[in-house]
N, C-alpha and C positions, 0 to 999 in steps of 0.2 A: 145479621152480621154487622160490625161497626162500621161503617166509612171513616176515612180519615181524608177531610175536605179542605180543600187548599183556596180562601178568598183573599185573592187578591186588590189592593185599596180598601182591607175588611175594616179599617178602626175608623171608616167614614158614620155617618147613621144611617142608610142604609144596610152598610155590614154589620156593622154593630147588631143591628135586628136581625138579621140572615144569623148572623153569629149564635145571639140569644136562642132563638127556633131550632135550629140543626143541635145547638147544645140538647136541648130540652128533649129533643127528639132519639137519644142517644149517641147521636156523632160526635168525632173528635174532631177538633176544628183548628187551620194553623192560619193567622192570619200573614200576609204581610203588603207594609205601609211603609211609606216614606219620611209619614209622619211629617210633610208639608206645614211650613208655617201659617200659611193664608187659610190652612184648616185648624191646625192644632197652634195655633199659638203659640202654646206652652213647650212645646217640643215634644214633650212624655206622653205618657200612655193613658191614655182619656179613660177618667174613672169611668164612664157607662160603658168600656167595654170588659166584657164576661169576663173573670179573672182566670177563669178553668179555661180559657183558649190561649195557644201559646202565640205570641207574636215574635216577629221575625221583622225588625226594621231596618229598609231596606229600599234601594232602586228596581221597580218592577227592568227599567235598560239595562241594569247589571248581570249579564249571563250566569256570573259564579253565584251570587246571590239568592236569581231564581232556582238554577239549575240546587242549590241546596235544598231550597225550601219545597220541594218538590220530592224529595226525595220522600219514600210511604204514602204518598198521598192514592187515592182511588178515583179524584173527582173535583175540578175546580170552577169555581165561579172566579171570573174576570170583572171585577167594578173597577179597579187603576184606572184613573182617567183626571186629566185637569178640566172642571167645571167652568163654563162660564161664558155666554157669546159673545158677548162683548167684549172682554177680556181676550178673547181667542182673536177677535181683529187684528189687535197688535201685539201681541206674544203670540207670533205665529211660532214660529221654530221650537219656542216651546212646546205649545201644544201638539204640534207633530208631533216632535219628539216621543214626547210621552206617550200620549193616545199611538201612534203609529210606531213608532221603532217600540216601545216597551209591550206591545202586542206581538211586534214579529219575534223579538230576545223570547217573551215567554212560550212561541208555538216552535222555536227552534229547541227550544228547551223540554219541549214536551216530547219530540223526536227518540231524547235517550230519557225520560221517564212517561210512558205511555201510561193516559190516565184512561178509566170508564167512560165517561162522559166530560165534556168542557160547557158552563154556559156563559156568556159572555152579555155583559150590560151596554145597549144601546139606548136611542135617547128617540120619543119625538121628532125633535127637531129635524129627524134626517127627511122628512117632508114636507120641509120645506112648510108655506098652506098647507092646510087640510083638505079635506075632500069639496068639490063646492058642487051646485047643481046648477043649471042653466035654467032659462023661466019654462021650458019646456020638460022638467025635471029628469034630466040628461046629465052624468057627470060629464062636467068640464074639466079638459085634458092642461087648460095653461086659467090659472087666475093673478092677475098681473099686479103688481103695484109699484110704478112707475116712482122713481126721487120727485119727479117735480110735481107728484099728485100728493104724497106725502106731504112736498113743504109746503104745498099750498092747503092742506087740512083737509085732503078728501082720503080718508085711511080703508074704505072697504075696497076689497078688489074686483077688477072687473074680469070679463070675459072677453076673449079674443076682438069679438066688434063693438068693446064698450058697456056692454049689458051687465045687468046685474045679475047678481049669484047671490043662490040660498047656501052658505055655511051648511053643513052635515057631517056626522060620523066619521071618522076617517077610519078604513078598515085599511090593513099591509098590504093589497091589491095596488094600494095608489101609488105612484111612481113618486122618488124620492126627487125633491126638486132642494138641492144644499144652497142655502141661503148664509153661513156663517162657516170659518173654519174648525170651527166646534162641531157643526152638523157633519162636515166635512170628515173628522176625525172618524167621529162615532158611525160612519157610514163605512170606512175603511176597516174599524174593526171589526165589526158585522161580519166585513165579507170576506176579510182574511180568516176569522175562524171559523165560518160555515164554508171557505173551500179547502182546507185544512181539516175538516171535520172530515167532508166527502174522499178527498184526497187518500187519508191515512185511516179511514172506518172507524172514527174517533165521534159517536152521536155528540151533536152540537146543536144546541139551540140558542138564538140571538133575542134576547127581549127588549121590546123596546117601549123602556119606561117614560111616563109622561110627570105631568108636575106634581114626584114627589112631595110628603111634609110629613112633618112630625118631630118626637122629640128628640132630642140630640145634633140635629141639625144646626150648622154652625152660624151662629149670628152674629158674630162679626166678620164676615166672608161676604163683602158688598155683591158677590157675583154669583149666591148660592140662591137657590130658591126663595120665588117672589113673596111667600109667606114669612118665610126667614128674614128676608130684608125688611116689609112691612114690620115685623114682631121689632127688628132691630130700632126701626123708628119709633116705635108707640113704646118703647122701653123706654128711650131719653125724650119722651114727653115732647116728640112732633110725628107731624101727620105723611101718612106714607104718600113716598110722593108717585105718581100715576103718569105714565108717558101717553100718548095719541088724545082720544078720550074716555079711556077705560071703560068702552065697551069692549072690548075683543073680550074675546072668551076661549078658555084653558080647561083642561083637566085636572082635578085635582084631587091626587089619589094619596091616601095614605098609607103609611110607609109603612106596617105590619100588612096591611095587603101588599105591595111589592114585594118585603121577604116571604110570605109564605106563597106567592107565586115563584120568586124563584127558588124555593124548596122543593116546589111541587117540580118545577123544570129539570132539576138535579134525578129525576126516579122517570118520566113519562115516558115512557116508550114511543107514545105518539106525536112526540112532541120535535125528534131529532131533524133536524136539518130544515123546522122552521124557524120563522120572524112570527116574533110574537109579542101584539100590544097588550103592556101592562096600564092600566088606570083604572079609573072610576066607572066611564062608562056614562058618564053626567058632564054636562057643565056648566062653567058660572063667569059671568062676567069679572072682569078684575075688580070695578069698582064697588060689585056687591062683597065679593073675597073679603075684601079692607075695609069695607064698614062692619061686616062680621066679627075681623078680626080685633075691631077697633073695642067694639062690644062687647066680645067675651072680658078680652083685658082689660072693663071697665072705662075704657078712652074714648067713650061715644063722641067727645066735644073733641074729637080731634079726625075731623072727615079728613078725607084721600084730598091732597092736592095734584088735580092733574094740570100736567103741566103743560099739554097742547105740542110737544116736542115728541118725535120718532129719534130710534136708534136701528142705524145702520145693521140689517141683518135681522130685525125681529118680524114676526109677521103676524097677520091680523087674530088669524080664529084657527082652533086643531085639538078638537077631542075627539076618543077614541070609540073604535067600535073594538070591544072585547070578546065577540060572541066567536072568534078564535079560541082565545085566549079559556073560553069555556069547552072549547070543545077538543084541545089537546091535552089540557091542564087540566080539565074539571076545576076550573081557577073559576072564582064569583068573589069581586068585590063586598067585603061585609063590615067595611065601615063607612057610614054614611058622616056627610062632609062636618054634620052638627057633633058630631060624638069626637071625632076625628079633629075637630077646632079645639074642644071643650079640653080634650085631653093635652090638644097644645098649649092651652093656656094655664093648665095647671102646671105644667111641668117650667113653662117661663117664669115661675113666680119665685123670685129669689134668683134668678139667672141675672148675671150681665151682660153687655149687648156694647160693644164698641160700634158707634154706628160712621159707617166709613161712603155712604154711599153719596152723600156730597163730590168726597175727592175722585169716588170711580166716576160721577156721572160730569164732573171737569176733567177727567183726563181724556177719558169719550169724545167731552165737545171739541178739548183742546187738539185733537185728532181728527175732527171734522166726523167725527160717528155718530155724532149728536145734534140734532138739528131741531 
C-alpha cells in the first residue's frame, strides 16, 4: 500500500536523498521547508530536489502550516532543524526556537492528525566526547577538557585524576554530556518525540546522525559540514583551514547511507522507541579527511592549514558504534569513505562555492568562541 510521508526540513540534502529513496520506493512524499537563506540562497526550490515530491514552504513554528501539511499523511520524518555549533552559541533564541518550539508546534499538531510512525533526526553531538577508556580499559564516565588546557594546546582529554584515555566507539549507552546549544537542541528533540511517541502509542524512533556528506550539500553554509566547508575552500583555490591540531577524529558517513537508514527506520518494527547511531562505523582524523579531499579535487598543493586555535563547544574525538543500528535496522553502512569522496567530487565540479568561512570564524573570535 502507498505511504504518503511528510519530511520535514526535506529540501535540505539529506532530505533531498530520503526524498529521492522513498520516491523510488513507491511512496508519496510531501516536503516542507522554510527554504532558509543561509541554505538556499536562492530562496526557490533547489533543482536536486525530486520534482514528483510536492513541497509546502513553510515555518515548521507555524501551527496552521504544519497542521496543513499534515493533513493525508501516514508517517513523518522530522530533519527542520538549524545547523551549526558554533552558530548556535550566539543565535541562541533562534535556534531554540526552531529546533525546540518547531518540534513542540509539530507534535501538537500531530494530536489532531495522528500519524503511523514519527522519526525524528538527532545529531552526534548530543555526546558531547565520545566514549573513552581508562589505561585499565574501563569506560570513563567524565573526559574533561578544561579552557585553559585548550589555550594552552593540550587538546586530548583526560580522565578524572589526569590520566589518559584511549578514544573508542561510542555506542547510545553513553551518557549525553551537551557541550553546544545545538547539541542542546538536538537532545530536546529526541526526547520530546520519543516521549510523545510512548505517551500517545505513536512508534518513534530518534537517529542519531554523525558527520554527514555528500552531494547537495550546501557550500556556501560556513556552519554546514566539515567536508562542505573544506570543498568550499579548495573551490576558491585556498586551503582548508584546521582548528586544535587536526588530529581529532570524526565519523564520516555518507549521505545515501543516512537516507536509506532512515528509510529503513520509517517500516522497523524493532526499531520504536529507540536511539539510534547512524554513521560509518570508521574513522578518520580531520587532517587526513582534507588532504583527501584536497586530492580528489586535484588541490594536492593546497594542504590543511591548521590553525593551533579551538572553538568554544567542539570536542576532541566521537565515532560510532553502529552494531545497534545493525540490529534494529538491519542498517550496514555500504559506502566506503573513498567512493563516497570520489562521488563528491564529481558532483562539485562546475558548482560554486561562496566561501564565508573567514567572516564566521571572525565573528566566533569576535565573540570570544574562538581562541
Amino acid at each position: 500500500m502507498t505511504r504518503t510521508i511528510l519530511i520535514t526540513g526535506g529540501a535540505g540534502f539529506i532530505g533531498a536523498h530520503l526524498t529521492r529513496q522513498l520516491l523510488d520506493s513507491g511512496d508519496r512524499v510531501r516536503v516542507l521547508d522554510s527554504l532558509h537563506p543561509q541554505v538556499h540562497p536562492e530562496g526557490s526550490r533547489p533543482d536536486y530536489l525530486a520534482g514528483d515530491a510536492e513541497l509546502v514552504v513553510g515555518d515548521v513554528r507555524d501551527p496552521e502550516t504544519v497542521s496543513k501539511a499534515l493533513v493525508g499523511v501516514d508517517r513523518v520524518v522530522h530533519l527542520a532543524a538549524r545547523v551549526g555549533v558554533g552558530q548556535s552559541m550566539y543565535e541562541i533564541s533562534e535556534y531554540t526556537s526552531v529546533n525546540g518550539v518547531g518540534t513542540a508546534v509539530l507534535l501538537e499538531a500531530l494530536l489532531d492528525h495522528p500519524v503511523e510512525r514519527l522519526v525524528v533526526a538527532s545529531s552526534m553531538s548530543v555526546y558531547g566526547e565520545g566514549l573513552y577508556l581508562d589505561g585499565t580499559g574501563r569506560p570513563t564516565p567524565t573526559a574533561a577538557r578544561r579552557r585553559e588546557d585548550l589555550e594552552a594546546g593540550r587538546w586530548e582529554p583526560t580522565g578524572p585524576t589526569g590520566e589518559q584515555l584511549t578514544p573508542v566507539a561510542t555506542p547510545e549507552t553513553k551518557l549525553p554530556s551537551l557541550s553546544s546549544v545545538y547539541a542542546l537542541g538536538k537532545y530536546d528533540q529526541e526526547r520530546l518525540c520519543l516521549m510523545f511517541g510512548e505517551a500517545y502509542k505513536v512508534p518513534t524512533v530518534a537517529l542519531r546522525f554523525f558527520n554527514a556528506y555528500g552531494p547537495y550539500q550546501s557550500l556556501s553554509n560556513p556552519y554546514t559540514g566539515v567536508l562542505a566547508i573544506f570543498a568550499s575552500r579548495l573551490l576558491n583555490g585556498r586551503p582548508p583551514l584546521v582548528f586544535e591540531d587536526g588530529r581529532q577524529r570524526r565519523d564520516f558517513v555518507s549521505v545515501h547511507d543516512v537516507a536509506r537508514a532512515t528509510a529503513l527506520a520509517l517500516a522497523a518494527d524493532g526499531a520504536a522507541g529507540h536511539v539510534v547511531n547512524v554513521g560509518s562505523g570508521r574513522s578518520i582524523d580531520v587532517n587526513e579527511v582534507a588532504a583527501r579531499l584536497a586530492a580528489v579535487l586535484g588541490q594536492e598543493h593546497l594542504a590543511p592549514e591548521v590553525t593551533g586555535k579551538f572553538r568554544v563547544g567542539d570536542i576532541r574525538h566521537c565515532f560510532a558504534d553502529v552494531s545497534l543500528a545493525q540490529e534494529v535496522l538491519d542498517y550496514r553502512p555500504e559506502v566506503p569513505l573513498e567512493e563516497g569522496m570520489a562521488e563528491l567530487a564529481a558532483w562539485l565540479e562546475g558548482q560554486v562555492a561562496v566561501d564565508d568561512v573567514d567572516a564566521a570564524t571572525a565573528e566566533l573570535t569576535r565573540r570570544g568562541l574562538t581562541v
